[in-house]
BALOBA-1460 file (C-alpha; in Angstrom, 3 decimals):
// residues 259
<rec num="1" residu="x" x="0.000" y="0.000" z="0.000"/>
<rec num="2" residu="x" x="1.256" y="3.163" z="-1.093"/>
<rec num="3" residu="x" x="0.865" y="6.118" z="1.568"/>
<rec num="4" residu="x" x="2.473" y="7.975" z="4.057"/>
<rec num="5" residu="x" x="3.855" y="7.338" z="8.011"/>
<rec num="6" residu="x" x="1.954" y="8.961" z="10.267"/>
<rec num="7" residu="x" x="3.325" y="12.142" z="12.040"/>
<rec num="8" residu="x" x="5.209" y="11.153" z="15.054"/>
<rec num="9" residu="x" x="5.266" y="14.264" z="16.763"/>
<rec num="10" residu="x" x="2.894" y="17.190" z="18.068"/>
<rec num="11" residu="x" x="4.323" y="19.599" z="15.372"/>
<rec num="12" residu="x" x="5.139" y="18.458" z="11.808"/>
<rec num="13" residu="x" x="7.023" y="20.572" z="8.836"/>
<rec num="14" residu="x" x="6.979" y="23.300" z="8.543"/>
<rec num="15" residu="x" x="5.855" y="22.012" z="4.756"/>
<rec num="16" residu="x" x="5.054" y="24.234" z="2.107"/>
<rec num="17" residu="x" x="1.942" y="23.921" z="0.754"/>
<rec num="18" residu="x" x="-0.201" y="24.969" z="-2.352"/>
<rec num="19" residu="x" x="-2.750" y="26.852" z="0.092"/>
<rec num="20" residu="x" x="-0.896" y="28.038" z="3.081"/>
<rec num="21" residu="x" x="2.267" y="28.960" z="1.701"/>
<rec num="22" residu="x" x="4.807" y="27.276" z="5.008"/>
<rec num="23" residu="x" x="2.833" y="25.416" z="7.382"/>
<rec num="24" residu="x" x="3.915" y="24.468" z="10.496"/>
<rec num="25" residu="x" x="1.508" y="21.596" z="11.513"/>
<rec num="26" residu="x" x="-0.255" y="20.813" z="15.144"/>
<rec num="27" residu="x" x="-1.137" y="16.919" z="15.513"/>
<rec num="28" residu="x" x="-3.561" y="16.327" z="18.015"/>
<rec num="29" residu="x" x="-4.255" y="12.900" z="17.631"/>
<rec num="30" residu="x" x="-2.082" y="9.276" z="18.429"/>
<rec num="31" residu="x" x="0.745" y="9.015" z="16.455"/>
<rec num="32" residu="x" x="1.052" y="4.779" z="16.789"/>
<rec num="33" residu="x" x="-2.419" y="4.697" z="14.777"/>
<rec num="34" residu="x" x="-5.296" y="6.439" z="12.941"/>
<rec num="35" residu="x" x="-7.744" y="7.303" z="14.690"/>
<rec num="36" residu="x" x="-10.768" y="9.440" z="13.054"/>
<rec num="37" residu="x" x="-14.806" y="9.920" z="12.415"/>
<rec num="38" residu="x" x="-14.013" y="9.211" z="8.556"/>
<rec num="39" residu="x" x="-12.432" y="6.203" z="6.717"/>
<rec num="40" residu="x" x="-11.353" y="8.311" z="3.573"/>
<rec num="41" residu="x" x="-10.996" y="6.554" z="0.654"/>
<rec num="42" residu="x" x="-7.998" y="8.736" z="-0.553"/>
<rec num="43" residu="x" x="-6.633" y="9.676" z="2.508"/>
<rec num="44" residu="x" x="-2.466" y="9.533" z="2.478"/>
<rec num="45" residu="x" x="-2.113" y="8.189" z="5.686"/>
<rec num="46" residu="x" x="-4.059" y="5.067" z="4.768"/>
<rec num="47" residu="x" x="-6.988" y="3.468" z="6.766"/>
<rec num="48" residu="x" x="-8.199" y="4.465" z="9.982"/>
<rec num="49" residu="x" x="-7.746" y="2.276" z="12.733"/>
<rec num="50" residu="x" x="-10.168" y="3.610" z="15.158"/>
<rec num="51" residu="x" x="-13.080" y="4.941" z="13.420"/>
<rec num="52" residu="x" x="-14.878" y="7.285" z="16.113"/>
<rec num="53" residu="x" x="-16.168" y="10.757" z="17.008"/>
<rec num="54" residu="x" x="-15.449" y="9.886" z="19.957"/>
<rec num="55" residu="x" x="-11.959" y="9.970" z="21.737"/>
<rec num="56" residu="x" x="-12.409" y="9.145" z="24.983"/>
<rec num="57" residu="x" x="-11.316" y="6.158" z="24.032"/>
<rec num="58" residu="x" x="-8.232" y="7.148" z="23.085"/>
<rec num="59" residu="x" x="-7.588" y="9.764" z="25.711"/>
<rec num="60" residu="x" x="-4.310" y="7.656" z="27.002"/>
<rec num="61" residu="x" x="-2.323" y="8.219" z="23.689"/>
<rec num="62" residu="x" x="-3.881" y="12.394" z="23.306"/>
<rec num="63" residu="x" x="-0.954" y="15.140" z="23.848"/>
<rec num="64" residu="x" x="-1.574" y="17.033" z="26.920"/>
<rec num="65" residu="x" x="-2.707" y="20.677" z="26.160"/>
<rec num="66" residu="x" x="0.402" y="21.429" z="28.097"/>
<rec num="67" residu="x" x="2.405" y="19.182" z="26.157"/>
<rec num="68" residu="x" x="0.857" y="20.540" z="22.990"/>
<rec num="69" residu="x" x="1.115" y="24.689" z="23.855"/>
<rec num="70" residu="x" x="4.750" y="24.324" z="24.823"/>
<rec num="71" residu="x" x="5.649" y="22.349" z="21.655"/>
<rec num="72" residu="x" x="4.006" y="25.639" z="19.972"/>
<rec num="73" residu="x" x="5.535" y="27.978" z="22.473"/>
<rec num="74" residu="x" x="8.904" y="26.465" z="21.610"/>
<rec num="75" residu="x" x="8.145" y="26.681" z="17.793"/>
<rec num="76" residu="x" x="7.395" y="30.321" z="18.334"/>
<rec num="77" residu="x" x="10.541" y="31.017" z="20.057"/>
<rec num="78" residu="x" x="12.934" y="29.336" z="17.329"/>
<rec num="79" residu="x" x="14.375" y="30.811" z="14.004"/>
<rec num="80" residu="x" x="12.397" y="28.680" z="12.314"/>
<rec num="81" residu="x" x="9.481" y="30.896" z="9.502"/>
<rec num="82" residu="x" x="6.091" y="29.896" z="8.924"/>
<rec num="83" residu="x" x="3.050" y="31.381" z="7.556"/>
<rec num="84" residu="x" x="0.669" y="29.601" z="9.571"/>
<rec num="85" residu="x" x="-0.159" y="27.414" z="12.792"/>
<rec num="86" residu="x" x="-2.464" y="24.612" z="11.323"/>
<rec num="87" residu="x" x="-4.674" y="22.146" z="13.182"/>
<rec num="88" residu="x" x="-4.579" y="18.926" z="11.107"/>
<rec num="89" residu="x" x="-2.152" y="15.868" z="11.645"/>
<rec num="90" residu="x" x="-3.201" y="12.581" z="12.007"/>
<rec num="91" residu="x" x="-7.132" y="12.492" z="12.288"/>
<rec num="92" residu="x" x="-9.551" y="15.106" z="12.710"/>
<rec num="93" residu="x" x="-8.648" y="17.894" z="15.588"/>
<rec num="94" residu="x" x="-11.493" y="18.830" z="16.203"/>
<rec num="95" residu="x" x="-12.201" y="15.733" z="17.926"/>
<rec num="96" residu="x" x="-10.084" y="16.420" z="20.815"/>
<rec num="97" residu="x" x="-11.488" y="16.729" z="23.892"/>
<rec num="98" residu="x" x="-9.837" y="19.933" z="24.971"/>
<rec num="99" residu="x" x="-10.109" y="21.257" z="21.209"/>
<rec num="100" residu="x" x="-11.349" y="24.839" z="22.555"/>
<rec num="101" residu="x" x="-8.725" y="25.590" z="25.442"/>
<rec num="102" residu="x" x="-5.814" y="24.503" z="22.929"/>
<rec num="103" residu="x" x="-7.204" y="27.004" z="20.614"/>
<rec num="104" residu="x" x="-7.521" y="29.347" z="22.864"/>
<rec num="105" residu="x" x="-4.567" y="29.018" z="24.493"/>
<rec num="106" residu="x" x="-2.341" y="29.054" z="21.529"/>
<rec num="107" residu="x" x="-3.929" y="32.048" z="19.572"/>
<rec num="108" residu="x" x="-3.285" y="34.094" z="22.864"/>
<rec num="109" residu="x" x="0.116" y="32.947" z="22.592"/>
<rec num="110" residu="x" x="0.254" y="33.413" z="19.087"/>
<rec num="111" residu="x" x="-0.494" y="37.194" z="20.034"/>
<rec num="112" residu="x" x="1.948" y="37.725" z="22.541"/>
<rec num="113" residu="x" x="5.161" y="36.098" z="20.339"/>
<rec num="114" residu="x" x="4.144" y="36.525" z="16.883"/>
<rec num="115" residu="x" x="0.706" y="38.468" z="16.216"/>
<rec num="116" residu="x" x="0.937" y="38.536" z="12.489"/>
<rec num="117" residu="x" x="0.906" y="34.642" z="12.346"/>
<rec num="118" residu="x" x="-2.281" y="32.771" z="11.203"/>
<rec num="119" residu="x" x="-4.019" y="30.328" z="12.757"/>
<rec num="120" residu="x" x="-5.720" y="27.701" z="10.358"/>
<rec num="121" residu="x" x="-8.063" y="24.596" z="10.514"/>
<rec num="122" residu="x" x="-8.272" y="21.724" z="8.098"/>
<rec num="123" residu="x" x="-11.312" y="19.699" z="9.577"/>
<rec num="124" residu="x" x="-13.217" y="16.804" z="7.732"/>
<rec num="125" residu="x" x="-16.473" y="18.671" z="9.375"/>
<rec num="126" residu="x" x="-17.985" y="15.769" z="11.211"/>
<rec num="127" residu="x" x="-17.743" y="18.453" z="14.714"/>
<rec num="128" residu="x" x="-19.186" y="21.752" z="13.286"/>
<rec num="129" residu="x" x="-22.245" y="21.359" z="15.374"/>
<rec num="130" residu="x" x="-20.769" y="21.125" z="18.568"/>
<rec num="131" residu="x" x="-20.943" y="24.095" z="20.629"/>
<rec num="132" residu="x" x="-16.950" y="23.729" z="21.792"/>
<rec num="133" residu="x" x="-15.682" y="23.739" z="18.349"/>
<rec num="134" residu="x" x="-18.158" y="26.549" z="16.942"/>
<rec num="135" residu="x" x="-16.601" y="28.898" z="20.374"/>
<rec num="136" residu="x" x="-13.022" y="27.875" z="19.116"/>
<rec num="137" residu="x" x="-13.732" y="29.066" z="15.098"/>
<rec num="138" residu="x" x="-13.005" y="32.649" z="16.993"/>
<rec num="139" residu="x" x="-9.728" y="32.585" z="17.462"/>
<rec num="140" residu="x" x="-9.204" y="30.634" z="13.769"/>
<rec num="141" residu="x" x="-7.964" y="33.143" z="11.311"/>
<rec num="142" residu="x" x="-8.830" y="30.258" z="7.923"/>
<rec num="143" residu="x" x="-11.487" y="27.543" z="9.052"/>
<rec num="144" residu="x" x="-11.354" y="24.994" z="6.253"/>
<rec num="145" residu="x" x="-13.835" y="22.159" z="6.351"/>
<rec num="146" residu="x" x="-14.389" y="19.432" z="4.084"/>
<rec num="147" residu="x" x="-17.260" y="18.889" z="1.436"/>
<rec num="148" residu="x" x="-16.627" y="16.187" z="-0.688"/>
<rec num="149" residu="x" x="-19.557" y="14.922" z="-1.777"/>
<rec num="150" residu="x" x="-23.263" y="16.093" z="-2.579"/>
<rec num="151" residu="x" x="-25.443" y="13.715" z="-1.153"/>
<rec num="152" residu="x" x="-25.364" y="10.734" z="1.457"/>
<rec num="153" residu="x" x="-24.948" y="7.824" z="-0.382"/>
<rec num="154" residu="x" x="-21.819" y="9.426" z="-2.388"/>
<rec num="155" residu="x" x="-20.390" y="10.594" z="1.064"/>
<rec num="156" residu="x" x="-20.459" y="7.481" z="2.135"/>
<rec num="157" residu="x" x="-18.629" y="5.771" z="-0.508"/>
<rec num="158" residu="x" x="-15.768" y="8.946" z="-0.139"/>
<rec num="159" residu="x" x="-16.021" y="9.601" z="3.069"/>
<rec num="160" residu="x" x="-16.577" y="6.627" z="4.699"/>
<rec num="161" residu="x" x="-17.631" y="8.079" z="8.163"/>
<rec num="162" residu="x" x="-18.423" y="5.891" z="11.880"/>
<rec num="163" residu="x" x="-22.309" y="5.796" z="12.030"/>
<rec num="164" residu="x" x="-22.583" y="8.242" z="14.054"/>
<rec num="165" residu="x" x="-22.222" y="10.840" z="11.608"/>
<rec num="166" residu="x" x="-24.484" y="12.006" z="9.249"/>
<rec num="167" residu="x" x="-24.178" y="13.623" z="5.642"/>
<rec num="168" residu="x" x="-27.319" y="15.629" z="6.393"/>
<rec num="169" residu="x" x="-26.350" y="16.961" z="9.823"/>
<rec num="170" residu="x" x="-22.896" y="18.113" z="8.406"/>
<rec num="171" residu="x" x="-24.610" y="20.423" z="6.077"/>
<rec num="172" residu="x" x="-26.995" y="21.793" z="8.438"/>
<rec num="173" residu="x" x="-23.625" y="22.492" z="10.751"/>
<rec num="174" residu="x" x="-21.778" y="23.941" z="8.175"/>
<rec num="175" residu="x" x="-24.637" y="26.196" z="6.426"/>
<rec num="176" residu="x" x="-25.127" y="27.841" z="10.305"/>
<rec num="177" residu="x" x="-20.993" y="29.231" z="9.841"/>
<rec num="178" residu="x" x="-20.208" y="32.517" z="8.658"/>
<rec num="179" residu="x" x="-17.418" y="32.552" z="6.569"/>
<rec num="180" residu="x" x="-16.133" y="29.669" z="6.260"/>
<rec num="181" residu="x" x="-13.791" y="27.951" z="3.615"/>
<rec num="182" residu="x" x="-14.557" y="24.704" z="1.847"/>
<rec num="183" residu="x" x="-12.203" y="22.063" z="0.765"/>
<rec num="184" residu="x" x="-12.709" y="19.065" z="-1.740"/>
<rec num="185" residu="x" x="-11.326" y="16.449" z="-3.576"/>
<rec num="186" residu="x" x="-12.449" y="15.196" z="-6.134"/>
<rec num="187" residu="x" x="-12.089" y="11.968" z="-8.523"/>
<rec num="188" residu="x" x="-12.584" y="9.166" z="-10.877"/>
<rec num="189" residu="x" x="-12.844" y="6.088" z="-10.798"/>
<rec num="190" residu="x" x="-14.689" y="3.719" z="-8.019"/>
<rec num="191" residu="x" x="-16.062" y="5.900" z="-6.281"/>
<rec num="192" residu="x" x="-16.038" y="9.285" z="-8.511"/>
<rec num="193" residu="x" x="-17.613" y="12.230" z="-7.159"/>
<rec num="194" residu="x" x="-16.555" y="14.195" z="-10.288"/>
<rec num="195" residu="x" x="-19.177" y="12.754" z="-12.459"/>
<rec num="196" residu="x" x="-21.384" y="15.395" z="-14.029"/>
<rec num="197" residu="x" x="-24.500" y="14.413" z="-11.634"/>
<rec num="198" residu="x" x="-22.635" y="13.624" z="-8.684"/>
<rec num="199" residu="x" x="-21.357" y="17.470" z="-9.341"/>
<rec num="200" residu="x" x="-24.626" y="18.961" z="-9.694"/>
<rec num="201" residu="x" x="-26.226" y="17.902" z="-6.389"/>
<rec num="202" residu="x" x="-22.334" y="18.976" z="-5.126"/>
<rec num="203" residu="x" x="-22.941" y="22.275" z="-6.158"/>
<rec num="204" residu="x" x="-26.323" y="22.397" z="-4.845"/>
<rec num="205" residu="x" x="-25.245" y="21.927" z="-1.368"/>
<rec num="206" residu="x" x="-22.332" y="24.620" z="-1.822"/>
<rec num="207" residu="x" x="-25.013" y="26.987" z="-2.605"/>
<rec num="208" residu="x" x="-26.764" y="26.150" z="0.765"/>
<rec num="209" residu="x" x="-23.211" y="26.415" z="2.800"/>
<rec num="210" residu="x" x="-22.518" y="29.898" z="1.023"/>
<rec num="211" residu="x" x="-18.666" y="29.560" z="2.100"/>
<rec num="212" residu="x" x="-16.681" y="32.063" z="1.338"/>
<rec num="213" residu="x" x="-14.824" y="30.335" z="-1.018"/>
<rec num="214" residu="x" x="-14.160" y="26.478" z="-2.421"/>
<rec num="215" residu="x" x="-10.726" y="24.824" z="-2.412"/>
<rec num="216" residu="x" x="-10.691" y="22.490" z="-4.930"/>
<rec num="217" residu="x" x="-7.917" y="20.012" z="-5.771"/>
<rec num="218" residu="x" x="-7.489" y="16.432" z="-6.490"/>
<rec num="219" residu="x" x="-4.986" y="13.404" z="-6.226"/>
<rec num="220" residu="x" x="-1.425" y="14.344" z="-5.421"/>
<rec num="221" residu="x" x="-0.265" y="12.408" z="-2.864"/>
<rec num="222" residu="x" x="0.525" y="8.563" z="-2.382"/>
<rec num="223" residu="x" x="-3.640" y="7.007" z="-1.622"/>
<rec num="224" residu="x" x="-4.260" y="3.728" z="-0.226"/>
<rec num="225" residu="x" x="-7.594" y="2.457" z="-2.833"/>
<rec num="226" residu="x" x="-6.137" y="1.317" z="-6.411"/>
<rec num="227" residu="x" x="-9.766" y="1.834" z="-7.485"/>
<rec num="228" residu="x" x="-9.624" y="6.074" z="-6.996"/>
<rec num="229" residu="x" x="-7.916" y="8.411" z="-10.436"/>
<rec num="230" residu="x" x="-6.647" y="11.725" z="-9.841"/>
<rec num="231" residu="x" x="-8.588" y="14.319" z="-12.055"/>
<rec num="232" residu="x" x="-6.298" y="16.175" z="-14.280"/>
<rec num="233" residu="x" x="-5.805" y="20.094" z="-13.602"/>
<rec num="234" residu="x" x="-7.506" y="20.865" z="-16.744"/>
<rec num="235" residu="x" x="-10.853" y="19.229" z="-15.789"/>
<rec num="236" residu="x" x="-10.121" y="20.540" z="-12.358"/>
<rec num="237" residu="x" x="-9.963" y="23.823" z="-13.471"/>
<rec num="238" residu="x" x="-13.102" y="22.969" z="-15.075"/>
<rec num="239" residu="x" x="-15.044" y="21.813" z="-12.456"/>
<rec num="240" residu="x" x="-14.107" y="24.922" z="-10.420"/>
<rec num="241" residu="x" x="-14.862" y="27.314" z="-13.122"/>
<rec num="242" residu="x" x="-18.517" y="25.582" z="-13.649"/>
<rec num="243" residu="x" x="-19.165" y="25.362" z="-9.740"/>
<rec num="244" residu="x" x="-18.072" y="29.584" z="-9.061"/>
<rec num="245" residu="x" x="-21.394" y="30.260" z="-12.178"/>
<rec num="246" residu="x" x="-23.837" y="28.033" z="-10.688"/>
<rec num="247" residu="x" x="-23.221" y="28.700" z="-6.979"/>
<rec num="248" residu="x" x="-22.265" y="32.097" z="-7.098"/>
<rec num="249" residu="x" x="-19.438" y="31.134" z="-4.692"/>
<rec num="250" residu="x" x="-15.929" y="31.978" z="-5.406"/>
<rec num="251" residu="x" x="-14.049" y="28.352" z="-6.195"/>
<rec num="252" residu="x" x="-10.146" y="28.504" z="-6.165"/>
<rec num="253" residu="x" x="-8.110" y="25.098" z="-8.155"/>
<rec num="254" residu="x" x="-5.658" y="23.512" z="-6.846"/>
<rec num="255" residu="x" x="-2.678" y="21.168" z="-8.781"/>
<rec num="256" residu="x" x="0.794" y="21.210" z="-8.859"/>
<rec num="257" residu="x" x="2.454" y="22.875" z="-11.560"/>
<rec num="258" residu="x" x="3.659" y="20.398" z="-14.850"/>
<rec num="259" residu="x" x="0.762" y="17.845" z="-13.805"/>
């Protein structure tokens, strides 16, 4: 299986990425296995291991918000440049049970030690309705959330979520946020959200959401389902381009460059 080791550490990188320009990543989650509300089949880290929304479960192998604000605290303090602080790492951060003091706690350090620096959030979306995570948004300078699909059954096949989670519930979240980003990827293959009428209910619920703007990219990193096909840039740009005239929402592409 072709993917990528897990982060071993609080803080990963800092990477540079298409988005963000240099990231310096916060890892909330295990680092000896997966654990997440979503089974992704594209995600680069591979399968999850413990599929949950629920880490209390997990709570043994969770960085102590001490632990985790002095790993940024020491970040802060070093030579090292970034662009932003970014909540994403192993599983979904939003998850963790202290998600809301860590935020808290770091963007008033953030303040004190570098106040230009960004704060972001890549979440999968399965938390936007609790109250905990809607109180941390705040103090999050670019809250990304994931939309990969327009209707259960196709979120289901991509997403692959535990049952607790529910397609509709994470658009009702997500259409109660004010300005908000949206991430997707999209593909071909087995299962292919990039079909013409898998994109039309897709843009549908966009047009509920009303984020401020769609990220849209596709396959560039190592996935663990043979099945999945990376979309090229030019029918990326595509699908972008059609999505910004029938939602009225601004939709950004994302590739890299000779692809």
């Amino acid at each position: 299986m072709n993917i990528l080791p897990l982060q071993k550490g609080i803080l990963y990188g800092p990477i540079d990425s298409r988005r963000l320009g240099r990231s310096l990543g916060i890892n909330l989650m295990p680092t000896t296995y997966k654990a997440c509300s979503f089974n992704c089949v594209y995600c680069h880290y591979g399968n999850t291991d413990v599929l949950t929304d629920d880490l209390a479960k997990c709570a043994q192998d969770l960085p102590t918000p001490t632990d985790v604000v002095a790993a940024v605290e020491g970040a802060l303090a070093s030579d090292v440049k970034f662009d932003y602080l970014t909540f994403s790492g192993n599983g979904e951060p939003t998850l963790y049970p202290d998600f809301e003091t860590i935020v808290r706690r770091i963007a008033a350090l953030r303040d004190k030690k570098q106040p230009a620096l960004k704060i972001a959030l890549l979440s999968n979306s399965s938390a936007a309705h609790r109250e905990n995570v809607k109180r941390a948004l705040r103090f999050i300078d670019l809250p990304v959330f994931k939309l990969d699909a327009g209707n259960a059954a196709m979120f289901s096949k991509t997403n692959r979520p535990c049952p607790e989670v529910q397609f509709s519930d994470i658009v009702q979240s997500l259409s109660t946020l004010e300005n908000i980003y949206l991430q997707t990827v999209v593909m071909y293959g087995e299962p292919a959200n990039a079909d013409a009428q898998e994109l039309t209910s897709y843009y549908g619920v966009v047009a509920r959401i009303k984020p401020r703007e769609v990220q849209i990219y596709s396959l560039d990193r190592p996935v663990p389902n043979a099945k999945i096909r990376r979309v090229p840039p030019r029918d990326v740009e595509k699908i972008a381009a059609r999505g910004a005239r029938e939602t009225g929402v601004p939709f950004r592409a994302y590739y890299l460059e000779g692809t």
